[in-house]
N, C-alpha and C positions, 0 to 999 in steps of 0.2 A: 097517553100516559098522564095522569095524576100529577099537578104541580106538586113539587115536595117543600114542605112548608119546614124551615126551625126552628127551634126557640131563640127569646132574644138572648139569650147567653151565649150560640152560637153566631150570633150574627154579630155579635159584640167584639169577639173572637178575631171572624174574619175580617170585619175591618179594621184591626189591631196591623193582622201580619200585612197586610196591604199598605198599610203604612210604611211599615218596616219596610217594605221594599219597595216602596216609593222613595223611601228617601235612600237607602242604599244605592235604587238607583241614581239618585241625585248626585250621591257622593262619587259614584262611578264616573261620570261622565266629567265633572270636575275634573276627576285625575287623567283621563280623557285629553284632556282641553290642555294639562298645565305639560301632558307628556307630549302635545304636540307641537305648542307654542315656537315659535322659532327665535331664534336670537335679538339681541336688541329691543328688549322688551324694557329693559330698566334702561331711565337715560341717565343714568351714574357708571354705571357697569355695563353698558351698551348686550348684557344677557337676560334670556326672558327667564321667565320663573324656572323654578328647579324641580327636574322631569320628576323629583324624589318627595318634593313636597307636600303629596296625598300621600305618603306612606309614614310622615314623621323622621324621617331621615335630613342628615343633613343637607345647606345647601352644594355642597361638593366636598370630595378630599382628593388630596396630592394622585395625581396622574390624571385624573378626568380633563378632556379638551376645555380650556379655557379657562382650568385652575392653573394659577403657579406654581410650579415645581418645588419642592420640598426643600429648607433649608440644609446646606452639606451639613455630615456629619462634623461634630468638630478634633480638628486633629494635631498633634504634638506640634508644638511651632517650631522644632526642626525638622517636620517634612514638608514644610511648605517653604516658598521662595517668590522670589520676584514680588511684585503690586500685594501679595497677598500674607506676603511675612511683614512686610513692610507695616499693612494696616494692622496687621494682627499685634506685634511690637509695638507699635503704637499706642494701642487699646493697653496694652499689658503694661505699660509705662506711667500711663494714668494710672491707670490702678494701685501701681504702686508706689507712685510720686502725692497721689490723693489720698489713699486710705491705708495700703500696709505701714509705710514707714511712716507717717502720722502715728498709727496707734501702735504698731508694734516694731519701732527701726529703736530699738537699744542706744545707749551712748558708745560711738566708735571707738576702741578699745584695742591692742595689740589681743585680748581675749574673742572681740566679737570686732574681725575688721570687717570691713564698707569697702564699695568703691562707686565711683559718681559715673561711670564708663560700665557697667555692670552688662550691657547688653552687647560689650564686648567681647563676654566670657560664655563659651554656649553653655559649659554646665548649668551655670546660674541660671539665666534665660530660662533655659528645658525647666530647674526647678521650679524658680517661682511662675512660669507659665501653667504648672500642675497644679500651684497651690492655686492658681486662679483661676481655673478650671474649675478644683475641688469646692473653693467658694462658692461660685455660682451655683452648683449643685444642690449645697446643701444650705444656701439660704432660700432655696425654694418653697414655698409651701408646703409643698409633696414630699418633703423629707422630714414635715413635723418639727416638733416643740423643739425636741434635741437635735434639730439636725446643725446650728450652729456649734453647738457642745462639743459634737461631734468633729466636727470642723476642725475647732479649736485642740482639741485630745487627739486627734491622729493624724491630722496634715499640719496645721501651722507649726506646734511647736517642732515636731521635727524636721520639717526644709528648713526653719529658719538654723536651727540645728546645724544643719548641714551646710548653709549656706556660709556662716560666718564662722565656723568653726576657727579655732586659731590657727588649725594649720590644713583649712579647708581650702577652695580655689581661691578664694580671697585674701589668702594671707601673706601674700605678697602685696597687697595695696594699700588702700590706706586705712591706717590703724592709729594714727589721729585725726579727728576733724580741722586742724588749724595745719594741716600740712597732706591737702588729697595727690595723691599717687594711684597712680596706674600701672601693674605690667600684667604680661600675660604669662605663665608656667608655662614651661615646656611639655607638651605630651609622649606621651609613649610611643618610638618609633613604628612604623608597621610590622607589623609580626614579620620572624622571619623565617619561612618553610625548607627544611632541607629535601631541596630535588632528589628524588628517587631514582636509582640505576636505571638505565634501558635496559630492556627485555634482553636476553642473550636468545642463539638461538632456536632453543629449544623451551623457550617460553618463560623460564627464568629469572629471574631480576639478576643481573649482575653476571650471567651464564655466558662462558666467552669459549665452551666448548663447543 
């Protein structure tokens, strides 16, 4: 057979796509290399590179072996207890011994009373732990220009509302600053059920024939 001879346009061509998959295959085998890699590759994080790294992914998320597990969700501080109410009252204490009642603790008032014991009272607690919740939310980025406004128009002013109301749980304490007071209101007994007759018996309630 007759060598077959092309023109240079096609020979331009194929050494174009031979490229391309030369270097494709380059790129392959890279990803090759980095999905084989074994651990302890980085001596900061004693892990080798990330099997994900040729595909633009990240370097791990929550569950993969040798990521940390995902921060808990966070939850009302009356259903936590022990080491973890503790820290959480804590944190929520700051908060509002440094920034609420700074900028927005009213003068103590028989209208708007205080009390210096306030983590003694769970209503209160439960509420300003929501309004500080709600804070962190919405000074986020992700909640935009208005997410303070926000903030401000439908959580602060009504817990605080609620909190100091005059004849809210607080209003039994103290309702001047030159004389602080502590008590706590009595709650609402346990509900009380009235037991149901036993069956009589022919199935009955109350059937004593």
């Amino acid at each position: 057979m007759e060598p077959i001879r092309l023109p240079d346009s096609g020979l331009v061509s194929i050494e174009a796509d031979v490229r391309r998959l030369l270097d494709r295959t380059a790129e392959q085998a890279k990803q090759l290399d980095s999905l084989s890699a074994g651990p302890g590759g980085d001596p900061v994080t004693g892990r080798g590179p990330s099997p994900f790294a040729g595909f633009g992914l990240p370097a791990g998320f929550p569950g993969m072996p040798g990521m940390p597990p995902p921060p808990p969700d966070p939850k009302p501080i009356l259903e936590l207890d022990g080491e973890s109410l503790e820290d959480e009252l804590d944190a929520l204490t700051d908060w509002v011994d440094g920034f609420l009642l700074p900028a927005y603790g009213a003068e103590v008032t028989t209208a708007a009373p205080w009390c210096e014991q306030w983590q003694d009272h769970q209503d209160v607690t439960a509420w300003l732990h929501a309004l500080w919740m709600a804070y962190q939310q919405h000074k986020d980025p992700e909640a935009g220009l208005s997410g303070m406004l926000v903030w401000h128009r439908d959580f602060l002013t009504h817990a605080m509302a609620a909190v100091r109301a005059a004849g809210g749980p607080l209003s039994a304490c103290m309702t001047d600053p030159d004389r602080p007071s502590h008590r706590l209101l009595p709650g609402p007994k346990p509900s009380a059920r009235t037991p149901r007759p036993a069956p009589g018996p022919s199935g009955e309630p109350g059937d004593d024939s």
